[in-house]
N, C-alpha and C positions, 0 to 999 in steps of 0.2 A: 131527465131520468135519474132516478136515485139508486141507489146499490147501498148496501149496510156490510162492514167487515169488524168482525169481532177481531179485537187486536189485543195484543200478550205482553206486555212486559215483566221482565224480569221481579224488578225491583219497586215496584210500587202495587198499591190496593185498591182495588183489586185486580188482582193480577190481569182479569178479563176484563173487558168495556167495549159495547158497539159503537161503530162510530159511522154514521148517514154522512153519504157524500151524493151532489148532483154530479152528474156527467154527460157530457154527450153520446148520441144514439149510434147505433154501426160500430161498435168496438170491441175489438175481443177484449178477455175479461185483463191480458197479459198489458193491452192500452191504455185500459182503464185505471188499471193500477199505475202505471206509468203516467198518466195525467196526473191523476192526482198527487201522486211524490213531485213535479214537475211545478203545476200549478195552484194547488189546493194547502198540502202537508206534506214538506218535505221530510218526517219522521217516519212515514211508512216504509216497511220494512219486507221483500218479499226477492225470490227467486227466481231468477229467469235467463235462459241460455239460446238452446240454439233456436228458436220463437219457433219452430216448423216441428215439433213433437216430433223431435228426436232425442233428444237428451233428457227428458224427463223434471227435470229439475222445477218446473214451474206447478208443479203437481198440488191443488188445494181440493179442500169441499165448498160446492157450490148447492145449498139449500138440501143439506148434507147429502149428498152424492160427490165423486172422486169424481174430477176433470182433468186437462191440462187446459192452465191458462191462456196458453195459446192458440186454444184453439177453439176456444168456449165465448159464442159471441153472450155478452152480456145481455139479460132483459130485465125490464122496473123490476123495484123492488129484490133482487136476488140478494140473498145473504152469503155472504164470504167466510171462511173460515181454513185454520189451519187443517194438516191433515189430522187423523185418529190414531190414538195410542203411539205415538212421537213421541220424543219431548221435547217440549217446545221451546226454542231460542229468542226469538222475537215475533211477534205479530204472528205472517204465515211461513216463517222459517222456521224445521223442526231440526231435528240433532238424526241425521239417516244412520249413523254409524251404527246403531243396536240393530235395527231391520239386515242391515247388509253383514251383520256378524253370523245371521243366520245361515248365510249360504255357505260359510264353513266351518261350520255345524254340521250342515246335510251335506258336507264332504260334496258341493257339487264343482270336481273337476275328474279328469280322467287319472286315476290313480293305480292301473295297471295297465296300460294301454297293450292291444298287438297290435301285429302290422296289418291285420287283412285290412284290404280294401274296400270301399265303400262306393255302392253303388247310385242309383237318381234315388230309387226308392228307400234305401239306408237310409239319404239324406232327408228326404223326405218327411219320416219320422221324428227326426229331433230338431225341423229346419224354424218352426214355429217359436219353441220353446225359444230357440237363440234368439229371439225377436226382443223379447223383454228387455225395456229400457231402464230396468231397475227404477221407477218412478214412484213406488210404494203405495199407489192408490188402492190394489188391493189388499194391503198390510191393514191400510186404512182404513176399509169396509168392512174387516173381518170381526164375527162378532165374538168368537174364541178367544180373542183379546180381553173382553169384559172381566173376562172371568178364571184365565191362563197367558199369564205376560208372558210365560218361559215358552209358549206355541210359537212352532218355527215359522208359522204364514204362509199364504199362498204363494209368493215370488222364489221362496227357498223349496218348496216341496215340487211347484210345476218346474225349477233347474234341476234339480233332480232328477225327476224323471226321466229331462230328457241324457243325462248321462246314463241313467238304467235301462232307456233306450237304443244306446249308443253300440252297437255288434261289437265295435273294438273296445269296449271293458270285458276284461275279465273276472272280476271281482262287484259283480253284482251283488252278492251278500252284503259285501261289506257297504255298500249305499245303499242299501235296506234296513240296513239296522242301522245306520245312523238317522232316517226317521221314522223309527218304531215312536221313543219317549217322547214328546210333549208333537207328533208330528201327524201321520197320518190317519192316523187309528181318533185324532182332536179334530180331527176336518167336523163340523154339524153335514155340510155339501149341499148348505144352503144356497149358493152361484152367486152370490155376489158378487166376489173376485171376479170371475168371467166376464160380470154384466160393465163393471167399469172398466176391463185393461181396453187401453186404448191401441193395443195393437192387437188385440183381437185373439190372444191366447186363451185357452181355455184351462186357467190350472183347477176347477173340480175334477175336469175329466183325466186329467192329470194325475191328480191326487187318487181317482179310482183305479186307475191303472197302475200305479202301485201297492194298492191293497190287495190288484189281482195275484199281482206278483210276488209280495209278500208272501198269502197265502201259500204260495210253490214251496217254499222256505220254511214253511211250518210254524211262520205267524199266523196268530186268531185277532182278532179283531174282540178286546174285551169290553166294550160295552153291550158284543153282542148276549155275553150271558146275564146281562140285566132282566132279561126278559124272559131266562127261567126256562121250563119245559113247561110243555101246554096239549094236553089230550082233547080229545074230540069226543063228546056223545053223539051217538047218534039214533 
């Protein structure tokens, strides 16, 4: 079985180069990679933590779609790759620190808290969002990247949320308007994001549910007036 990983360095040209490797069959993609630093090329370069997709860390594209390594059994031919819009360290190690600058940006922590209490169903609501492993495969996927680096991302707008979900903030305004600018109003709500978190959050529906909210607030949604006023004949 063969598998192909486009690898990164630094310091030489060109910076990108595929590299074909055989392997053996039954392996997830985290083993594979690990044969081959082991048996093959000890220069390969890649991330991996707690192997049971929890930690995130081992997060790549697999024939560009977002995985975790650990959990993605290998088939022929699959091509490897770092994730999208990173920047990239080595091979499939990218620099996480810009993507996770975003969550405060979108102010997602409790920034006025009260005390009421919180019920099954309270929890309920925001029980999802707390699932994100911060793994960036939906950062990855987003195609708002192409074309707005300063877009806060799926992982930062579905943490949000769920603080604007949260009964004990008081100050929902003010995590609304922290993603007005490059935030929710940039969602396309194409689902990508959705279609790869491997915990199974859903940040478009996320991201819509603060635009419902917004609106309360007396945000518009300005690409809605792209599209002008439109009369009927009839």
């Amino acid at each position: 079985m063969k598998i192909t990983i486009k690898r990164y360095h630094p310091h030489f040209k060109p910076q990108y180069k595929d590299f074909t490797y055989e392997i053996p069959q039954n392996l997830t993609l985290l083993e594979a990679l690990e044969y081959i630093k082991e048996s093959i090329d000890n220069t390969l370069t890649f991330s991996k933590g707690c192997r049971s997709g929890v930690c995130g860390s081992c997060a790549v594209r697999v024939n560009e779609k977002e995985v975790l390594a650990c959990e993605y059994k290998i088939e022929d031919g699959d091509k490897i790759e770092a994730l999208n819009f990173i920047e990239p360290i080595r091979d499939l190690v990218v620099d996480i620190k810009k993507p996770l600058k975003t969550l405060k940006i979108a102010k997602t922590y409790l920034s006025k808290p009260n005390e009421i209490s919180m019920n099954e169903k309270d929890e309920k609501l925001i029980r999802k969002q707390s699932d994100c492993i911060l793994c960036a495969a939906c950062y990855s996927s987003c195609p708002v990247f192409e074309t707005n680096s300063n877009f806060l991302g799926p992982f930062a707008l579905s943490r949000s949320y769920r603080y604007i979900a949260d009964k004990r903030e008081e100050n929902k305004k003010e995590k609304i308007e922290a993603v007005i600018s490059n935030g929710i109003f940039d969602c396309t709500l194409c689902g990508n994001c959705t279609v790869v978190c491997p915990q199974g959050i859903d940040p478009k529906r996320d991201i819509l549910m603060i635009q419902s909210e917004a609106l309360k607030y007396g945000y518009q949604n300005p690409n809605l007036s792209n599209f002008g006023s439109f009369g009927l004949d009839f």
